[in-house]
MARVEXLUM-806025 format. One record per atom (N, C-alpha, C, O): x, y, z. Coordinates in pm, whole numbers. Example, Ala and Ser with C-alpha at 12.3 -4.5 7.8 and 13.67 -1.06 7.14 Angstrom:
<atoms>
<atom <1319, -569, 780>>;
<atom <1230, -450, 780>>;
<atom <1320, -330, 780>>;
<atom <1424, -332, 846>>;
<atom <1285, -225, 708>>;
<atom <1367, -106, 714>>;
<atom <1290, 3, 787>>;
<atom <1341, 114, 804>>;
</atoms>
This chain:
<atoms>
<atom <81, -119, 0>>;
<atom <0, 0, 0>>;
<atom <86, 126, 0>>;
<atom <29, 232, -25>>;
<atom <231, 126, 28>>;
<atom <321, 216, 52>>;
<atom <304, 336, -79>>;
<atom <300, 458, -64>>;
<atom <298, 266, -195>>;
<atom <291, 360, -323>>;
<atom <185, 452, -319>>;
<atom <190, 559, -379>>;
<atom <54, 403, -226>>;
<atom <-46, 470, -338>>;
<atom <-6, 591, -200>>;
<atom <-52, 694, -249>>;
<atom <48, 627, -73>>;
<atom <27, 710, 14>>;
<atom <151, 823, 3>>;
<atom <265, 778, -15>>;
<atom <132, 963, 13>>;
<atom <160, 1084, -68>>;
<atom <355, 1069, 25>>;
<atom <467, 1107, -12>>;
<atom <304, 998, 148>>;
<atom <464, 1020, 300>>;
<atom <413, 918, 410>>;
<atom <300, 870, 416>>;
<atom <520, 894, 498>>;
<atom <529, 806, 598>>;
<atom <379, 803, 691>>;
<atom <332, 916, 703>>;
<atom <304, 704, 753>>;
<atom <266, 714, 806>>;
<atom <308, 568, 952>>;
<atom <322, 446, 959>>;
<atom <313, 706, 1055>>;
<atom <363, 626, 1158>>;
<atom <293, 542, 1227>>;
<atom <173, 564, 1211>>;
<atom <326, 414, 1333>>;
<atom <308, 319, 1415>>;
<atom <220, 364, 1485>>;
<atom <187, 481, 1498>>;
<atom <151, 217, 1561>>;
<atom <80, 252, 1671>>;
<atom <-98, 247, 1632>>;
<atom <-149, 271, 1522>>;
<atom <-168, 208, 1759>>;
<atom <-271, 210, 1703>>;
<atom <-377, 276, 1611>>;
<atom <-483, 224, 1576>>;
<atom <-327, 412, 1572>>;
<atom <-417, 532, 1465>>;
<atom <-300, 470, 1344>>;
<atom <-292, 537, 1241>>;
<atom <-224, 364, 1353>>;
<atom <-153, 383, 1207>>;
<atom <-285, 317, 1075>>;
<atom <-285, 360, 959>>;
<atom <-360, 239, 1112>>;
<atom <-433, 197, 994>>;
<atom <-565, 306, 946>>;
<atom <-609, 349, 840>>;
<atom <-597, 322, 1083>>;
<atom <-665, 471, 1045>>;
<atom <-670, 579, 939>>;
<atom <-754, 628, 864>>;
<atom <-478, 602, 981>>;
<atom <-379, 699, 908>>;
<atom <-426, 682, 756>>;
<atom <-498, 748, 682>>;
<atom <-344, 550, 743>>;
<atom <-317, 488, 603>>;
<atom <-500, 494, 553>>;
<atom <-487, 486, 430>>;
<atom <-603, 501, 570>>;
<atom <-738, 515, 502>>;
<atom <-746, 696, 500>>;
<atom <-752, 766, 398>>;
<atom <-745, 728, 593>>;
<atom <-704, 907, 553>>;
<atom <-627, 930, 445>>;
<atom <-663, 999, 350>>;
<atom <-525, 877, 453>>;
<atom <-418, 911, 369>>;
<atom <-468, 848, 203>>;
<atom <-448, 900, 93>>;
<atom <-506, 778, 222>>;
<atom <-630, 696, 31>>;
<atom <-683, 767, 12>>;
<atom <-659, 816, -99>>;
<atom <-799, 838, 94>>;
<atom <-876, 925, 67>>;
<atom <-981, 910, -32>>;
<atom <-1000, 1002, -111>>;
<atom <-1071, 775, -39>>;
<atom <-1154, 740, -106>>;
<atom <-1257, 860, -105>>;
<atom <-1325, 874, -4>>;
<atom <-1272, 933, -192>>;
<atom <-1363, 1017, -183>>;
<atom <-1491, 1010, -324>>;
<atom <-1586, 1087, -331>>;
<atom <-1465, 917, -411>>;
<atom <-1605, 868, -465>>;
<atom <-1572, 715, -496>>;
<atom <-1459, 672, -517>>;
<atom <-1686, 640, -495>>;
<atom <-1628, 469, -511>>;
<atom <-1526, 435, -538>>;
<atom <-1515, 452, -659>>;
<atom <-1392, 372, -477>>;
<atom <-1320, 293, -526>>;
<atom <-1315, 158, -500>>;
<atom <-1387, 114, -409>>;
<atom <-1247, 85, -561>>;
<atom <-1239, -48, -551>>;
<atom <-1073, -70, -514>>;
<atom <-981, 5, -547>>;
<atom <-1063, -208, -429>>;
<atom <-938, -256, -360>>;
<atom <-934, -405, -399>>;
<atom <-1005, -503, -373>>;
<atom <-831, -384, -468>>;
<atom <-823, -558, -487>>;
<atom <-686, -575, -402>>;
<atom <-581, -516, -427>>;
<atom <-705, -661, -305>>;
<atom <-598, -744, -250>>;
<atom <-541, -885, -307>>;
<atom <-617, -979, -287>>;
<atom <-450, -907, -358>>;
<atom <-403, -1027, -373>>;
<atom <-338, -1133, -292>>;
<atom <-259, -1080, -214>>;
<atom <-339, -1251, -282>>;
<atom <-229, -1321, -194>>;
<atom <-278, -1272, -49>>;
<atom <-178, -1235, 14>>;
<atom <-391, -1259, 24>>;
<atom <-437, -1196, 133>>;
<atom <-383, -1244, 265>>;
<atom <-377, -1193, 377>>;
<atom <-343, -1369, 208>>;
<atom <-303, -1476, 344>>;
<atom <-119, -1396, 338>>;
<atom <-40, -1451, 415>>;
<atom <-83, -1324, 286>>;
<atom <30, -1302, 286>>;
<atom <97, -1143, 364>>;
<atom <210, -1096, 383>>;
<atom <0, -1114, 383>>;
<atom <-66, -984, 450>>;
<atom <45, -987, 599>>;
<atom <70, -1096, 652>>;
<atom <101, -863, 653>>;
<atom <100, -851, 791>>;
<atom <8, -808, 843>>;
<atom <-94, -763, 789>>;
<atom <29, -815, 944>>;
<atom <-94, -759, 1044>>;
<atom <-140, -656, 1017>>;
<atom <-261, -634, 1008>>;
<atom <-13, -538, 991>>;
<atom <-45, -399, 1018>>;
<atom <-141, -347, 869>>;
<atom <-199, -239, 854>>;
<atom <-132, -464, 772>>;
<atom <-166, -372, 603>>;
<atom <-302, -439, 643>>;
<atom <-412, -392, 613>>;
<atom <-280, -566, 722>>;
<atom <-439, -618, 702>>;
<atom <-546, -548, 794>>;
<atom <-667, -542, 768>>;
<atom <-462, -480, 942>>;
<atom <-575, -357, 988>>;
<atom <-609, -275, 890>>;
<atom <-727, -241, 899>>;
<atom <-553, -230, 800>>;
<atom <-567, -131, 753>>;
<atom <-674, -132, 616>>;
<atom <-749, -55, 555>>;
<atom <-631, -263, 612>>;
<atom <-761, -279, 484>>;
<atom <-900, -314, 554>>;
<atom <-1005, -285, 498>>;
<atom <-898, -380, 686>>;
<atom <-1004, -371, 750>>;
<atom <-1107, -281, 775>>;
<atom <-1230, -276, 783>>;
<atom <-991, -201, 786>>;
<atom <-1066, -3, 809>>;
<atom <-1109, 41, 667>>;
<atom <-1210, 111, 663>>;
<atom <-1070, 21, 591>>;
<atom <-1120, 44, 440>>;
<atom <-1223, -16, 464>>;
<atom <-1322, 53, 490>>;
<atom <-1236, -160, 463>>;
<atom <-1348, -197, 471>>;
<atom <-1492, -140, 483>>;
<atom <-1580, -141, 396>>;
<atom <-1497, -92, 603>>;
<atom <-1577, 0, 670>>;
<atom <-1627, 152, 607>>;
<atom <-1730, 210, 642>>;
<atom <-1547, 191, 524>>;
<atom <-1517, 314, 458>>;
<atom <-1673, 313, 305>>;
<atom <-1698, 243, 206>>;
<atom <-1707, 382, 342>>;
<atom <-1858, 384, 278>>;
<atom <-1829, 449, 117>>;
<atom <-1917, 493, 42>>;
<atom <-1696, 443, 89>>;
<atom <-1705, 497, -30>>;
<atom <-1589, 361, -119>>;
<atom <-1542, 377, -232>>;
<atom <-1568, 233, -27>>;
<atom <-1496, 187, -47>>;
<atom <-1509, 41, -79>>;
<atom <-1576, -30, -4>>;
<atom <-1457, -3, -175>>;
<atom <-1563, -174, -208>>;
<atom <-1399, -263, -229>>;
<atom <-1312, -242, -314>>;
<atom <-1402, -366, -116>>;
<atom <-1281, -394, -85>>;
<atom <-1325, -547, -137>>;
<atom <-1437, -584, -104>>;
<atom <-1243, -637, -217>>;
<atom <-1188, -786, -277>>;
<atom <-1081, -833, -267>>;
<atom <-979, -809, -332>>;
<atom <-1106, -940, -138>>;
<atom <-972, -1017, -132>>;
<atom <-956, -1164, -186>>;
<atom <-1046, -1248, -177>>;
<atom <-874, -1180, -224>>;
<atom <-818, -1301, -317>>;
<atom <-717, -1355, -238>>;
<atom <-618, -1298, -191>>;
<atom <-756, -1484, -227>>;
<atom <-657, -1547, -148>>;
<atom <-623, -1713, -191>>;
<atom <-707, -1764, -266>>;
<atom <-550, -1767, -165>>;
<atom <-552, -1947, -135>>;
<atom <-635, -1991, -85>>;
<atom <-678, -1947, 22>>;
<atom <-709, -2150, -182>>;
<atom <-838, -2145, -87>>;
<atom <-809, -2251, -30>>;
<atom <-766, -2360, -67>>;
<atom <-856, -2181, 122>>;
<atom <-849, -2292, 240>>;
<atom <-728, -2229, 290>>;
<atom <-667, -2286, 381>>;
<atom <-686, -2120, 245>>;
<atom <-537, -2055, 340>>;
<atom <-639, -1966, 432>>;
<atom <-753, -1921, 419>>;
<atom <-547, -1966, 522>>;
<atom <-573, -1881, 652>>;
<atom <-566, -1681, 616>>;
<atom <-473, -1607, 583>>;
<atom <-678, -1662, 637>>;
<atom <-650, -1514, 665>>;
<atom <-608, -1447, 758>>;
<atom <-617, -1492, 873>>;
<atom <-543, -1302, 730>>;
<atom <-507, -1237, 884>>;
<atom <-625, -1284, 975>>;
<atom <-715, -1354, 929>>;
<atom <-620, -1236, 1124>>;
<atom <-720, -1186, 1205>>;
<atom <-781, -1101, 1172>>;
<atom <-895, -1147, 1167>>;
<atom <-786, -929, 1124>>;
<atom <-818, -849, 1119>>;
<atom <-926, -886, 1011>>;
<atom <-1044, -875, 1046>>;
<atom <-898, -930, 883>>;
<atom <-929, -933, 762>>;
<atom <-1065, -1067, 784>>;
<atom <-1178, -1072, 734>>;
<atom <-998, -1156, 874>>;
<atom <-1134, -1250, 844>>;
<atom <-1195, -1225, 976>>;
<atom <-1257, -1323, 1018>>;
<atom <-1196, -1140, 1040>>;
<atom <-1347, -1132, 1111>>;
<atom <-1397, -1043, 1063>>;
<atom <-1507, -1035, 1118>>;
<atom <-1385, -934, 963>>;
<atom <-1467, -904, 833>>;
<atom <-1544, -994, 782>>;
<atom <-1666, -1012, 776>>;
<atom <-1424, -1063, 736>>;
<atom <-1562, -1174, 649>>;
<atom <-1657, -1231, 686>>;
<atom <-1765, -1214, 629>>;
<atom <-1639, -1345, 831>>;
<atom <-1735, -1414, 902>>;
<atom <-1835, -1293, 963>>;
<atom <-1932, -1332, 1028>>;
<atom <-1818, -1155, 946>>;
<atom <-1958, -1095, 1003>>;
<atom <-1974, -1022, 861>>;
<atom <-2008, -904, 869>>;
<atom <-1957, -1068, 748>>;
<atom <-2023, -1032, 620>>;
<atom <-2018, -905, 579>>;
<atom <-2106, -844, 518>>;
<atom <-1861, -848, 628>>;
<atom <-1834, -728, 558>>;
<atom <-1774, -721, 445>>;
<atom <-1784, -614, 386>>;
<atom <-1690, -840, 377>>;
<atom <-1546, -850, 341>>;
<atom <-1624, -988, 242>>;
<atom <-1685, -1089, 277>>;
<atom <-1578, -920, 78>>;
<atom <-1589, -999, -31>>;
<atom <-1432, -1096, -43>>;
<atom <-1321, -1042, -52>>;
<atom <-1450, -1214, -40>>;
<atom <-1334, -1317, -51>>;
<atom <-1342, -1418, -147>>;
<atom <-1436, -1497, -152>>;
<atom <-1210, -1418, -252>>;
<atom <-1222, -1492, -306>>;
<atom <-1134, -1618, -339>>;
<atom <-1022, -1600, -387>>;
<atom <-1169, -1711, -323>>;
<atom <-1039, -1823, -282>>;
<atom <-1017, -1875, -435>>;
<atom <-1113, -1884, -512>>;
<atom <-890, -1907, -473>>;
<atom <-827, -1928, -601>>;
<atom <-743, -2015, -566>>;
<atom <-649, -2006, -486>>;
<atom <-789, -2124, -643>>;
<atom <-665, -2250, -627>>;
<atom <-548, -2243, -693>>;
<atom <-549, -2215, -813>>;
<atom <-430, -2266, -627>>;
<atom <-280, -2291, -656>>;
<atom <-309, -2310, -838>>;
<atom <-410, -2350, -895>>;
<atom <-191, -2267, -887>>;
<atom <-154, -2265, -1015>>;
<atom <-100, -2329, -1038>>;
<atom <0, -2293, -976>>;
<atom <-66, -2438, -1100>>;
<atom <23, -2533, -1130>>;
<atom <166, -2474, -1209>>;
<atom <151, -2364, -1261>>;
<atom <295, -2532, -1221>>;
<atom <384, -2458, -1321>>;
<atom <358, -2423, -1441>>;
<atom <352, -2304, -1471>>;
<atom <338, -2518, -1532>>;
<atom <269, -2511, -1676>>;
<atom <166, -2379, -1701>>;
<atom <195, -2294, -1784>>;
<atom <54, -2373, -1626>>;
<atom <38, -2228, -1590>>;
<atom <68, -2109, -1599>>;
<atom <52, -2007, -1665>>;
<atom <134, -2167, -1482>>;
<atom <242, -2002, -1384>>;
<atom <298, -1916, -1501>>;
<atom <277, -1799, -1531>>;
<atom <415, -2061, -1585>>;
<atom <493, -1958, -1750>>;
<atom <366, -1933, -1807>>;
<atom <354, -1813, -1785>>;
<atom <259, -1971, -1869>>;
<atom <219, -1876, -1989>>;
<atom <100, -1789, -1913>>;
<atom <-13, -1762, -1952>>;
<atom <160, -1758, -1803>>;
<atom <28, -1660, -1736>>;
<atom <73, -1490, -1729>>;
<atom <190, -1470, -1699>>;
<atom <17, -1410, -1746>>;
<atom <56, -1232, -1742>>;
<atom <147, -1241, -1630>>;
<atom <156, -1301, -1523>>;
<atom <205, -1159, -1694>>;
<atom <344, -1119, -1587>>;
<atom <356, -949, -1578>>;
<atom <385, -884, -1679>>;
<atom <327, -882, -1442>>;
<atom <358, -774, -1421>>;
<atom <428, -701, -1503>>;
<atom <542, -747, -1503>>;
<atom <420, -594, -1586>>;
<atom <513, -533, -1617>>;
<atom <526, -562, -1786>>;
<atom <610, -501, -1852>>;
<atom <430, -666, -1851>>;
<atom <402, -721, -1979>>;
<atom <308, -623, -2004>>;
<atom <235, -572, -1919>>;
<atom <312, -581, -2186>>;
<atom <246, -509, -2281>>;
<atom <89, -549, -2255>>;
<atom <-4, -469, -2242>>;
<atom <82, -698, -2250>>;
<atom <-45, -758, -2248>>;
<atom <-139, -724, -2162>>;
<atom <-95, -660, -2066>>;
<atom <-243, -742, -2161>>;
<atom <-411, -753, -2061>>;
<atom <-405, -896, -2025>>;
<atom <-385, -997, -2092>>;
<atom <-426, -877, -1915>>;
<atom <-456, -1018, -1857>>;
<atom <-643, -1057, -1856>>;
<atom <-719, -1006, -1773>>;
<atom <-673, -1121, -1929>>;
<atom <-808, -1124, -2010>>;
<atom <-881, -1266, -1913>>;
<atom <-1001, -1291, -1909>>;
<atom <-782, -1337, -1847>>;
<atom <-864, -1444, -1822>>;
<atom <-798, -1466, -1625>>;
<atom <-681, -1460, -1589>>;
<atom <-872, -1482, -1571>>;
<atom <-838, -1564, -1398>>;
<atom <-837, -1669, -1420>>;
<atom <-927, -1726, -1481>>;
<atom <-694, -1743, -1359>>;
<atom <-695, -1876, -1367>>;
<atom <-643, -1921, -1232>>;
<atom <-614, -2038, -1207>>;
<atom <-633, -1809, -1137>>;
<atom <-587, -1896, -1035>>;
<atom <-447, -1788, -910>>;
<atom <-390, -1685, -945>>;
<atom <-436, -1830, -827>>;
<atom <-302, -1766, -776>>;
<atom <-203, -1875, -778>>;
<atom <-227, -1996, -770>>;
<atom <-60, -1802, -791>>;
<atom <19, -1861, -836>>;
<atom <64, -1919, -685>>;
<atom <25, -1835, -604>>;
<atom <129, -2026, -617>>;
<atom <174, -2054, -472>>;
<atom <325, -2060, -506>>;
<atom <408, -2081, -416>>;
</atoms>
């Protein structure tokens, strides 16, 4: 999340707070999280608090049957928090799948890569 925020925001319990001030969703956006189970604590408070954020429509993608933060899945189990579990990618896959930073559109979901 470091990119999308303008400077540092510091520790401590107002830090996830911070970091949703600092987004500043101010007409619908959308949050796609990837790899969710891969999350620290502190990004997954923070998307929690998005969560909550009435201008804010948050999708997490994860391994299915992987464990989510704390923060992030007691969202879900009280039906705040859209989740979507994507089974492991096999290798064969993995090579002919979009790669960050390629000319291409990635046109099709097939999966997260483990």
């Amino acid at each position: 999340m470091a990119p999308l925020l303008a400077g540092p925001v510091g520790d401590g319990p107002d830090a996830a707070r911070s970091v949703v001030a600092a987004l500043r969703p101010s007409s619908a956006t959308a949050f796609l999280v990837d790899d969710a189970e891969l999350l620290d604590a502190g990004s997954a408070s923070a998307i929690a608090h998005l969560v909550g954020h009435p201008e804010a429509f948050v999708l997490v993608a994860s391994l299915a049957g992987g464990p989510l933060p704390v923060a992030l899945a007691a969202r879900w189990r009280d039906g705040d928090l859209v989740r979507l579990d994507l089974p492991a990618l096999d290798a064969a896959t993995r090579g002919s799948s979009w790669r960050p930073g390629s000319r291409g559109r990635s046109t099709e979901a097939r999966g997260s890569p483990s």
